[in-house]
VOGU-3710 file (C-alpha; in Angstrom, 3 decimals, decimal comma):
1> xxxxxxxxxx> 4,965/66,280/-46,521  2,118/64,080/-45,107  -1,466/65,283/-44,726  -2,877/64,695/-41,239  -6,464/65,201/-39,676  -7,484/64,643/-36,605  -10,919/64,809/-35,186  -11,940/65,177/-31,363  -15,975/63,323/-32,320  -17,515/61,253/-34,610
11> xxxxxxxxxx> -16,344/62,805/-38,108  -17,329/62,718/-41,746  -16,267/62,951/-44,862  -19,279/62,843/-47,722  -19,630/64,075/-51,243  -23,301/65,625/-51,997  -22,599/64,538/-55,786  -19,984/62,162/-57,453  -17,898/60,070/-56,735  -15,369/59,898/-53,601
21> xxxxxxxxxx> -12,023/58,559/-54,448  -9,066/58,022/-51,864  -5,708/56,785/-53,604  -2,788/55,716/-51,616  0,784/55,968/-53,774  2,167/52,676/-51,640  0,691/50,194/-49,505  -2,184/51,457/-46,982  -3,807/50,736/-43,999  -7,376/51,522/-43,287
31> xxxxxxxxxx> -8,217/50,161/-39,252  -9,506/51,707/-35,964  -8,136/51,964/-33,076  -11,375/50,409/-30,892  -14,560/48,435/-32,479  -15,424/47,364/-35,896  -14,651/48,411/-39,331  -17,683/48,542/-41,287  -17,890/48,839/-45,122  -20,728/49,754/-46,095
41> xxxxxxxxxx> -22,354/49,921/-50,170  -25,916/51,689/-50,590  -25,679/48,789/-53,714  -23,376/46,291/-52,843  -19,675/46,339/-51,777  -16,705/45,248/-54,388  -13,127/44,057/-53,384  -11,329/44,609/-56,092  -7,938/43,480/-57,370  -5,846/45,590/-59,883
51> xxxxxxxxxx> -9,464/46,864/-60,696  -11,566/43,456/-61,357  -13,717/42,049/-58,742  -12,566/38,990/-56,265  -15,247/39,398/-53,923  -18,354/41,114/-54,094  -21,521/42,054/-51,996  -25,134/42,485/-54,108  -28,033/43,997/-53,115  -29,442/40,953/-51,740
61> xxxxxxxxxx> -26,634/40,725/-49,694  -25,247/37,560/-51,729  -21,308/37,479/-51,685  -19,183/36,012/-54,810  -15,941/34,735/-54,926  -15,611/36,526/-58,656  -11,967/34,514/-59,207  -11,557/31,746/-61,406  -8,973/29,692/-63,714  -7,288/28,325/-60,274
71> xxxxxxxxxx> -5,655/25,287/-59,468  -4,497/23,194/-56,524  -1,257/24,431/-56,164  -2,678/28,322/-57,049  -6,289/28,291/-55,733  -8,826/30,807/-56,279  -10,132/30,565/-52,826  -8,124/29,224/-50,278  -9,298/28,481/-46,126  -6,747/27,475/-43,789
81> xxxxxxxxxx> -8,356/26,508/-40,738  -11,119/25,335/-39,656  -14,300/25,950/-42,159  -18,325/25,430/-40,902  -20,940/25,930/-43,477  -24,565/26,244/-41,182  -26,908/25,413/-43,738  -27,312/23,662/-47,615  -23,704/24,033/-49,316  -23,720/23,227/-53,125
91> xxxxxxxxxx> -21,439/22,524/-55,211  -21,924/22,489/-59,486  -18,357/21,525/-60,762  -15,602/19,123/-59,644  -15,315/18,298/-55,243  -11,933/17,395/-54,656  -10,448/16,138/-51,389  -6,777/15,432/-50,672  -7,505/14,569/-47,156  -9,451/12,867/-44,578
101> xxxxxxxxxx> -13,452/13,487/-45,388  -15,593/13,276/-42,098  -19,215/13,150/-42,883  -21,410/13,198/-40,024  -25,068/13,379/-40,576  -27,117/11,799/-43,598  -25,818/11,995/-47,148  -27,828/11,724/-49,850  -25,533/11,339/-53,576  -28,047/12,478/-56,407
111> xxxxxxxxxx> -25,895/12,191/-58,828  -25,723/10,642/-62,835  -22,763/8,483/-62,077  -20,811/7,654/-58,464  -17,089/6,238/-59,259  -14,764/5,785/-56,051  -10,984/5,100/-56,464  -9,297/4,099/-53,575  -5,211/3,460/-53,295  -6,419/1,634/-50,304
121> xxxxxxxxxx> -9,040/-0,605/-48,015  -12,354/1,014/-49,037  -14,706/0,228/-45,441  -18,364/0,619/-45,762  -19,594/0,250/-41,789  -23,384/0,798/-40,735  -25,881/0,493/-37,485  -28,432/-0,906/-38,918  -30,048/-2,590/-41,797  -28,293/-1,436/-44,888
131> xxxxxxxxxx> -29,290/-2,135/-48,589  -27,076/-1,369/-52,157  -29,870/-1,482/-55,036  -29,743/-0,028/-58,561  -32,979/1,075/-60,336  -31,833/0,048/-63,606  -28,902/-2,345/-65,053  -26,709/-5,323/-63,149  -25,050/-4,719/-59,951  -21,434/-6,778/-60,060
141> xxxxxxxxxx> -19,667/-6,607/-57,151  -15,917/-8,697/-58,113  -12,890/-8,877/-55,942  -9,652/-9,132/-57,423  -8,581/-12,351/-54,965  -10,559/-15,066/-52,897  -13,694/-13,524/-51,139  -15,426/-13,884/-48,283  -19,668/-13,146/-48,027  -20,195/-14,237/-44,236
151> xxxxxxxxxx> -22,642/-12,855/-41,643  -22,026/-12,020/-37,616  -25,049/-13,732/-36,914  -28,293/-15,358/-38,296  -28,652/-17,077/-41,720  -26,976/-15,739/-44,986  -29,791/-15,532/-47,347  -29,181/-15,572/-51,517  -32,428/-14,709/-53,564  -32,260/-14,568/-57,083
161> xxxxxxxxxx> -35,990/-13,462/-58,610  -35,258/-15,649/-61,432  -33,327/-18,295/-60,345  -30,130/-18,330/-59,406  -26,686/-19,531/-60,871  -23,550/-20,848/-58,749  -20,757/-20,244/-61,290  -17,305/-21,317/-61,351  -14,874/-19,788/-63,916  -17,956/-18,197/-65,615
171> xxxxxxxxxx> -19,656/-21,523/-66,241  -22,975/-22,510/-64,394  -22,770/-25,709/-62,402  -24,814/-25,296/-59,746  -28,703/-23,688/-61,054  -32,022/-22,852/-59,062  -34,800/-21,868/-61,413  -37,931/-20,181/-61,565  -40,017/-22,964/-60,931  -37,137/-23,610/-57,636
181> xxxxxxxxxx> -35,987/-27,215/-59,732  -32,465/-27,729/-58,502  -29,961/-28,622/-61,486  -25,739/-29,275/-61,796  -24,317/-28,856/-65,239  -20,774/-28,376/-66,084  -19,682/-30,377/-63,363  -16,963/-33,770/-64,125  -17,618/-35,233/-60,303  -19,957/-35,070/-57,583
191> xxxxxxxxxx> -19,114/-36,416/-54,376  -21,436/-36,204/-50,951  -19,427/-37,436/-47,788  -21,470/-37,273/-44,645  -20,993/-37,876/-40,810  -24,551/-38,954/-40,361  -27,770/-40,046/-42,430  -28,008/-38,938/-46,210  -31,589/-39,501/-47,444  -33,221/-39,421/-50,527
201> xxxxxxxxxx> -37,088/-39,006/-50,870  -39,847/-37,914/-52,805  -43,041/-36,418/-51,532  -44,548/-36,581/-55,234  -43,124/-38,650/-58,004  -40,433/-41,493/-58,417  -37,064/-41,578/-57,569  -34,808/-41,991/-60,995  -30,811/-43,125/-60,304  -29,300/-44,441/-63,654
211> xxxxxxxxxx> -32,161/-43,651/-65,845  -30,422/-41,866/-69,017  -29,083/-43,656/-72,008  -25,676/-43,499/-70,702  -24,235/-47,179/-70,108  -22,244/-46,868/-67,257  -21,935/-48,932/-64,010  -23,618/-47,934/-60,851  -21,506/-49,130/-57,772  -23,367/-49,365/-54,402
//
């Protein structure tokens, strides 16, 4: 038959030495019938799962999530609902996220390598001034179809601290360099058709049309 013991106060039960055990045979319930539970370890407080830790309290009041060897579809620690961290949250292994990720707030990445792989449109959108820069090494930026580099408003500004090259197909035809000399290379035709006055001058030194070694005519 079932042990029952009722109390008409505040009750105790307490060991003055060793251990206090309470085993149920089958599934138990420990609740009360108004106010908290509280759990309380003089050292720390274990939850325990067929005897090995899941989650556990130290003396500095820390709590670990002891569990590991998980995966998505059987995770370790799972939180359905709504989850607020107040304060630094870090993370020293893997971040996954199958979902929607709303960050609000600065970020700052400090990490050895940053590789994003979208299925989809990949939008970068900012309030003000904005700047992509590596310390170290190239930055290529290549789009698998035609392009567009285009500004809202005010001029569109290409600075190359060594010149810079205007490529097509990988080949240079179009070069600015150090000393800001303008050159075309690589390039079968040139043709300039304007709607109003093309002019040629120099501020500083002739003007050379036909001057190479190459005996062709030059129609005017």
């Amino acid at each position: 038959n079932g042990v029952q013991i009722d109390g008409a106060g505040a009750s105790n039960l307490t060991t003055s030495s060793g251990a206090l055990t309470i085993t149920s045979a089958a599934a138990a319930t420990w609740s009360t019938g108004a106010g908290d539970l509280t759990i309380s370890g003089l050292t720390g407080v274990n939850i325990q799962e067929e005897g090995g830790n899941v989650i556990s309290i130290d003396t500095s009041k820390d709590v670990h999530f002891e569990h590991d060897g998980g995966s998505t579809g059987d995770p370790d620690v799972e939180f359905d609902g709504y989850v607020r961290f107040d304060g630094t949250a870090e993370f020293n292994g893997t971040l996954q996220a199958d979902s929607t990720v709303d960050l609000n707030g600065s970020v700052d990445a400090d990490v050895s390598t940053f590789d994003v792989l979208a299925s989809g449109a990949i939008s970068l959108d900012s309030g003000a001034a904005s700047n992509l820069t590596t310390s170290a090494g190239a930055l290529t930026i290549t789009s698998a179809v035609a392009a567009t580099w285009s500004t809202g408003a005010g001029a569109l500004t290409i600075n190359g601290a060594a010149g810079i090259n205007l490529q097509e197909g990988g080949s240079t035809v179009f070069q600015i360099d150090t000393s800001r000399n303008i050159s075309t290379s690589n390039s079968p035709q040139i043709d300039l058709d304007s709607t109003g006055v093309i002019s040629i001058n120099s501020s500083g030194d002739v003007i050379n049309i036909g001057n190479d070694a190459v005996s062709q005519n030059i129609n005017i």
